[in-house]
C-alpha positions as CSV (number, residue, x, y, z in Angstrom):
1,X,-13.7,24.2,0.8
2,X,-11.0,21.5,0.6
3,X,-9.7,21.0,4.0
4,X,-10.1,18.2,5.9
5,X,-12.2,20.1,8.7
6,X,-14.4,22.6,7.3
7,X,-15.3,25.6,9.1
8,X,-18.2,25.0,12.0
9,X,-19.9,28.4,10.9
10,X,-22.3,28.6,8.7
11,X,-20.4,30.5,5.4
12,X,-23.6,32.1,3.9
13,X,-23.8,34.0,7.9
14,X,-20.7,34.9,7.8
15,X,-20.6,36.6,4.7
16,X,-23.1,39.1,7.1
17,X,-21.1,38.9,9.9
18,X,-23.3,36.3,11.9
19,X,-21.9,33.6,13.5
20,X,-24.2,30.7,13.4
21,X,-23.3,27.2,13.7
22,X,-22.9,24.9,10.9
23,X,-24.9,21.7,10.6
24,X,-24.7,20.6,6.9
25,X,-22.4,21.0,4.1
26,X,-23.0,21.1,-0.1
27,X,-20.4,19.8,-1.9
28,X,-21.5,21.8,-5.0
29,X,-21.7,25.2,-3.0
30,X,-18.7,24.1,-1.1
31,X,-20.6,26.2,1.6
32,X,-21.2,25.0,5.0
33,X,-25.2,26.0,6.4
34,X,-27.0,26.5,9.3
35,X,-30.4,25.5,9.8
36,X,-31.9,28.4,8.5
37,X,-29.5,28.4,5.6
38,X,-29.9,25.0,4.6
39,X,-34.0,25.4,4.0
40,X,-34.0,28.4,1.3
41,X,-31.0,26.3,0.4
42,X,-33.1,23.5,-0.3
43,X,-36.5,25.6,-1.5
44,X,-34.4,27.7,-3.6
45,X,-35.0,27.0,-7.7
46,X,-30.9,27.0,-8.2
47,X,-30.2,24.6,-5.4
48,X,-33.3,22.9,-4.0
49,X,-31.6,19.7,-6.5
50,X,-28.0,19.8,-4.4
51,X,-27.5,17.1,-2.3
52,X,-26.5,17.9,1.0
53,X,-24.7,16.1,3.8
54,X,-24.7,16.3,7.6
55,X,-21.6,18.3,8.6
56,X,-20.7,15.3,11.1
57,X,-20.9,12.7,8.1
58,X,-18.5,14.7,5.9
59,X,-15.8,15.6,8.2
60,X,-15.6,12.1,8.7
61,X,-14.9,10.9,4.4
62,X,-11.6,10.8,3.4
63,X,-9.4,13.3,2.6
64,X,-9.5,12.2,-1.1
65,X,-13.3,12.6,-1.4
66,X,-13.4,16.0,0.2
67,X,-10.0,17.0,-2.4
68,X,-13.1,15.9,-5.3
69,X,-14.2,19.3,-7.2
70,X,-17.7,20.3,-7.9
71,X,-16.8,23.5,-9.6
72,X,-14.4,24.3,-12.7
73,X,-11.5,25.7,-11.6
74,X,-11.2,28.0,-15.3
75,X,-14.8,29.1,-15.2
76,X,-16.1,28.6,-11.1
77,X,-19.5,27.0,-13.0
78,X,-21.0,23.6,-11.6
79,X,-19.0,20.7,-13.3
80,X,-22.0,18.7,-14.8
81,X,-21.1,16.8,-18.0
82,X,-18.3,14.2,-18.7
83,X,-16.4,14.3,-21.5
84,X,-14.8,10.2,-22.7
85,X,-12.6,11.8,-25.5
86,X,-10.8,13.9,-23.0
87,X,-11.4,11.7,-20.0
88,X,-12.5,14.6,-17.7
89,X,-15.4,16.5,-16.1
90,X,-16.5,20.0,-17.5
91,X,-18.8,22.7,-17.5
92,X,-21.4,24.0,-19.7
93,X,-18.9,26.8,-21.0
94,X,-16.0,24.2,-21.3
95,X,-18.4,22.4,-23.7
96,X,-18.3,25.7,-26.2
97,X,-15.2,26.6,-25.3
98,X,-13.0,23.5,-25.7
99,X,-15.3,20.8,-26.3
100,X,-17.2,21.4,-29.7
101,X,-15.6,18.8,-31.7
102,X,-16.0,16.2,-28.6
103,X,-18.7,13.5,-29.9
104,X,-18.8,11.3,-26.6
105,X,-19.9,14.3,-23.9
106,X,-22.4,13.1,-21.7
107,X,-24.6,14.6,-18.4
108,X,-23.1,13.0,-15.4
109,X,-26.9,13.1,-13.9
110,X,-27.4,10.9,-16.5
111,X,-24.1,8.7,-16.2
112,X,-25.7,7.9,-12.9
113,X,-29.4,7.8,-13.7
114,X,-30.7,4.0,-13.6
115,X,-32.6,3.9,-16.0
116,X,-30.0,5.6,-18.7
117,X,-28.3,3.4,-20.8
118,X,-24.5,5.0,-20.0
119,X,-25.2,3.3,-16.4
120,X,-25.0,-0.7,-17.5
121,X,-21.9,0.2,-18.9
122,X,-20.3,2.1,-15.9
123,X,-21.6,-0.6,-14.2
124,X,-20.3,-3.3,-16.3
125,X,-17.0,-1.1,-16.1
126,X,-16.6,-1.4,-12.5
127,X,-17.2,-4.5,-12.1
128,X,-15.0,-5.9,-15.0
129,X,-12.5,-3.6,-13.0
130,X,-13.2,-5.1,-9.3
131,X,-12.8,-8.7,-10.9
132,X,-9.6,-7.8,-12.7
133,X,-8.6,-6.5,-9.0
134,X,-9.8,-9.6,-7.4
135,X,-7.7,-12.1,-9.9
136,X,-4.8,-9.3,-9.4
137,X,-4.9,-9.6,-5.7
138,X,-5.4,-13.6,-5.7
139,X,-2.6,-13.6,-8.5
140,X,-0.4,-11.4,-5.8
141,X,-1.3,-13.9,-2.9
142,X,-0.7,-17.2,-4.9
143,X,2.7,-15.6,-6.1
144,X,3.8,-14.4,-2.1
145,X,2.6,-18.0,-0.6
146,X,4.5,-19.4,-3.1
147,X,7.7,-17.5,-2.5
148,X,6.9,-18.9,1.5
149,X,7.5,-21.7,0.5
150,X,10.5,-21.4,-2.0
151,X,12.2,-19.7,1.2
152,X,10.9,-22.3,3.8
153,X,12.6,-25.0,1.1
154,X,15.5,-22.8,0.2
155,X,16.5,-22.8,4.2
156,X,16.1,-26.3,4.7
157,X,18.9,-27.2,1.8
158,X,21.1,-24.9,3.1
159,X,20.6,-26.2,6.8
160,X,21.3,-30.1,5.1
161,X,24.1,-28.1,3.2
162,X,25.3,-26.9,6.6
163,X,25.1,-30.3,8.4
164,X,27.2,-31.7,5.5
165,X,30.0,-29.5,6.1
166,X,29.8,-29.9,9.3
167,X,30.0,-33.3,9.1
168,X,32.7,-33.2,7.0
169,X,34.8,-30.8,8.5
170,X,34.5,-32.8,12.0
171,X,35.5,-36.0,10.2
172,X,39.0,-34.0,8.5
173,X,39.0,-32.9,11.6
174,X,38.6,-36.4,13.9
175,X,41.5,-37.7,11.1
176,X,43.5,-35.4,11.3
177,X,43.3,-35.4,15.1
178,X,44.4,-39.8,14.9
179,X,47.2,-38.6,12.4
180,X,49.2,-36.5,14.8
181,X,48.5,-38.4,17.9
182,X,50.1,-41.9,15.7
183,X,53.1,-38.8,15.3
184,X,53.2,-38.3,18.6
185,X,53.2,-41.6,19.8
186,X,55.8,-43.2,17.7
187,X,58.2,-39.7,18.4
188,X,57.6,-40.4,21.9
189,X,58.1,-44.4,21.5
190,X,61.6,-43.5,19.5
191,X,62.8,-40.8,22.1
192,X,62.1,-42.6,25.1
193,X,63.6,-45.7,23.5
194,X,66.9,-43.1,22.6
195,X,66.9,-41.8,26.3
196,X,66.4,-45.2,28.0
197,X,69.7,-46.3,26.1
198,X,71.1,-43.1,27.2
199,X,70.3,-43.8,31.3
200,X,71.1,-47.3,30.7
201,X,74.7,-46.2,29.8
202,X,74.7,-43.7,32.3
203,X,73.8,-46.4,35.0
204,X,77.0,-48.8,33.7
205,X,79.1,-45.4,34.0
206,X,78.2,-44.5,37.8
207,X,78.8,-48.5,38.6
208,X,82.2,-48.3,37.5
């Protein structure tokens, strides 16, 4: 099963029509089993070597985990060896079938044994990797900080920028402003002047 909740009955019952309840799951089964299942699933010569895992505990791993395949898809047989020319995972019938020129195929038991030689290197592998991530991810928070502060500096110039123009606009402005009321003043000086004359004139008229 690939869902992200398996079934809560045990699969081997239900294949006799007994619904018992589930309490821990084999990924290389892919069968849900009771508690009766699970211990000739454990004494059994074919799968007393599975690891097992509490049906709680696995519902609970992430979807991308329980997506993983245990089984090859072209021949349903236990995927137990590792092929590095091809980069993938395979059976024992793969291995015949479309591995025999493959130098570099390997037992993943003994990818992850200890003591095997193939483990300092994964090892070594993933943690080369995990350090490349970490100068990645320090590289990636140097890089955003910086830009903070590019755009913290950035706004202040164009704030000044702003204030400049301001500024200079208000003093066009203010200048302008003293130019027309000087107009205004000496049109109103040589008006007044023109109508004073005029009532002056006037005044002489209405005396006579």
């Amino acid at each position: 099963m690939t869902t992200d909740e398996i079934a809560s009955f045990c699969n081997i019952c239900l294949t006799r029509d007994q619904n018992k309840l589930a309490e821990e799951y084999c990924p290389q089964c892919e069968e849900a089993l009771c508690g009766d299942c699970r211990h000739h699933h454990k004494i059994s010569k074919s799968t007393k070597s599975h690891q097992t895992i509490s049906l709680e505990k696995y519902n609970k791993l992430p979807s991308f985990i329980k997506q993983i395949k245990h089984n090859c898809q072209e021949h349903d047989c236990f995927l137990e060896c590792y092929c590095k020319c091809h980069d993938s995972l395979c059976c024992k019938r793969c291995l015949i079938s479309s591995h025999k020129e493959c130098k570099e195929t390997i037992f993943i038991e003994d990818f992850l044994t200890p003591s095997s030689r193939y483990h300092s290197v994964a090892l070594h592998n993933i943690e080369k990797a995990l350090k490349d991530l970490e100068i990645n991810i320090c590289s990636a928070l140097k890089d955003r900080n910086r830009n903070l502060i590019e755009l913290r500096e950035q706004k202040q110039k164009i704030s000044e920028q702003i204030k400049e123009k301001r500024q200079e606009i208000n003093t066009r402005l203010d200048n302008l402003e003293d130019a027309l009321l000087e107009k205004a003043s000496a049109m109103e000086n040589e008006y007044c002047l023109k109508i004073n004359k005029v009532i002056a004139k006037l005044e002489d008229e209405k005396k006579k």
